[in-house]
N, C-alpha and C positions, 0 to 999 in steps of 0.2 A: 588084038583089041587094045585099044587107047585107054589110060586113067581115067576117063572121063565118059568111053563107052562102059566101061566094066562096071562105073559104080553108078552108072545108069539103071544096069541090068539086075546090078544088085538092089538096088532100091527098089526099081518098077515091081521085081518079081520076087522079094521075100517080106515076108510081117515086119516090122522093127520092130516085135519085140520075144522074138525067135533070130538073130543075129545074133553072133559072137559078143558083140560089141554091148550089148543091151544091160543100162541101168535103170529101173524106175525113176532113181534121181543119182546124179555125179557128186556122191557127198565130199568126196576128197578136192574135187573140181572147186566146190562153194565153198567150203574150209578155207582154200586156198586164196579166191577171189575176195571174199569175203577181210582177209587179214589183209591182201596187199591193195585192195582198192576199198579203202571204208567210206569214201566219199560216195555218194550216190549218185553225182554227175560228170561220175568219173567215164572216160572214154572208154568201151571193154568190145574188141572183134573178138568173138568164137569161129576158128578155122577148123572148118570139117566137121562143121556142125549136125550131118544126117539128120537124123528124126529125135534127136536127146530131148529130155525136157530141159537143158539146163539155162535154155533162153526162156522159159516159163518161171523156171524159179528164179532167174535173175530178175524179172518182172516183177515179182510178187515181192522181192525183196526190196524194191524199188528202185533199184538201177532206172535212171532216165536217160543213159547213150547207151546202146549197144547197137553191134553190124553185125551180122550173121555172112561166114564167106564161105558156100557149099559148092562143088563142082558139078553135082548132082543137078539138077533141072525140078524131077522128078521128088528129091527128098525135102528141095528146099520148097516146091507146093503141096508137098503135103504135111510140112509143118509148120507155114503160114496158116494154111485151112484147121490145123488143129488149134495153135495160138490165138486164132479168131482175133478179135479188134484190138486187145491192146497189141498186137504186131504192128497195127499201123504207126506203134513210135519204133520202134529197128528198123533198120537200114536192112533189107535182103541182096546179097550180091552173088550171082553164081558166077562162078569164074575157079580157077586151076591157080592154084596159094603162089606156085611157082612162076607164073605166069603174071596174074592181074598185079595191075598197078594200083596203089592202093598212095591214098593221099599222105604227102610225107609229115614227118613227126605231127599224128593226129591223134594215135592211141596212149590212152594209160596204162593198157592191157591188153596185151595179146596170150589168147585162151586155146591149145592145141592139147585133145585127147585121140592119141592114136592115128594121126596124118604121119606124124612125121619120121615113124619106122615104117610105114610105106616106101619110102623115099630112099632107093640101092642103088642109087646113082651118084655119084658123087657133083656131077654139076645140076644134079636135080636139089641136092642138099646145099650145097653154093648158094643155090636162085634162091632157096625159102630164106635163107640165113639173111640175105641180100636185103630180101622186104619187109623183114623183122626190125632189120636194123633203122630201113627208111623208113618204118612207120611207125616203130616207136618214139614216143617222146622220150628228151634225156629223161630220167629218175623213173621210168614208167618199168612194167614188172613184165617177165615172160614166164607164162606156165604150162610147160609141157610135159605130156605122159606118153610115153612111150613104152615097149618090151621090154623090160627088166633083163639080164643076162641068162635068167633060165624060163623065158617065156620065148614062144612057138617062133617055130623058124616060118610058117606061114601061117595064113590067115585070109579067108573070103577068097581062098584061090592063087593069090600070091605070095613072094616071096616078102620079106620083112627082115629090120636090124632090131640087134638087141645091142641093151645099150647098159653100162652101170655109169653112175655120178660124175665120174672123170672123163668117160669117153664120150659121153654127151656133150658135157663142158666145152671139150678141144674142139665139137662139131662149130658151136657158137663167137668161141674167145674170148678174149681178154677184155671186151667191154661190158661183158654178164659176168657178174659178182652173185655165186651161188648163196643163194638164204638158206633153203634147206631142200634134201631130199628124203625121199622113204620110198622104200620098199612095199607094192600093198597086192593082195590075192582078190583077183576080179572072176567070180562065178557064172561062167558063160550061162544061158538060157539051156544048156545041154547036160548038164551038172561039173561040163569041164573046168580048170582051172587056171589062170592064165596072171603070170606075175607084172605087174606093170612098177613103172619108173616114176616118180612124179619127179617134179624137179621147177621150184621157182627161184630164179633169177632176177636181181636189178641191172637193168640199163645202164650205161655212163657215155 
């Protein structure tokens, strides 16, 4: 089964809010976005966006650009149908991060929780790196969370990288200049526990 069948299947067929993955709200997400993009017509993609609300709260915050980029079919209509009309100002793009072409230096902010320790390929890791780079703007910010060094070798079925502060870093290069990372404990919907990564970067 293909990336794009599997999290088909995982969306069609379980609750979002019975998933591993599941926050009522991504506070360390908004913390994050919140300090590196304080303009409110700042450009912000959330990649692998499933069912989160953090396109809801970015709304209500009054972000006026955001693109939502889900591989999903299935996650990305059924969080259009839950965000109801203000969705009509986002952008919806379903398409594969490593794949879709994505309009060059257009974002302020590119926003990734948990895509991108999917990704145990290393030209699959290359390709994301690739359109992070085209699509952000110089000075614009990357924040990505990923498995922490002692969080699950899998997850939703597959295999997954763990990553600490440095080893993330060499994924990206020399043109992201870390701001800060931390260490934080995400309580699955199961009462498990699961260490993630966060890690925001500037562009040059």
């Amino acid at each position: 089964m293909d990336a794009r069948s599997h999290w088909e299947h995982v969306h069609a067929m379980k609750d979002p809010k019975h998933v591993s993955w599941f926050r009522p709200h991504l506070e360390r997400s908004l913390e994050l976005i919140e300090r590196a993009a304080r303009d409110r017509q700042a450009s912000i993609l959330d990649v692998g966006a499933g069912q989160s609300t953090l396109v809801d709260d970015l709304l209500r915050l009054g972000y006026e650009d955001i693109t939502v980029l889900e591989i999903s079919q299935a996650a990305l209509d059924a969080l259009k149908e839950r965000v109801g009309r203000p969705g009509e100002a986002v952008q919806w793009i379903c398409g594969d991060v490593t794949e879709t072409l994505l309009p060059e230096a257009s974002f302020d902010l590119w926003h990734d929780r948990a895509v991108f320790h999917f990704l145990t390929e290393p030209e699959q890791r290359s390709a994301y790196v690739e359109r992070v780079k085209s699509a952000l703007k110089p000075g614009g910010s990357l924040i990505v969370s990923t498995f922490g060094p002692s969080g699950p070798e899998r997850c939703s079925g597959l295999a997954t990288m763990r990553y600490e502060a440095a080893s993330l870093a060499s994924e990206f290069g020399d043109r992201f200049r870390l701001v800060e990372s931390s260490l934080d404990l995400h309580e699955t919907p199961s009462g498990a526990v699961q260490q993630f990564l966060s890690c925001w970067y500037r562009f040059s």
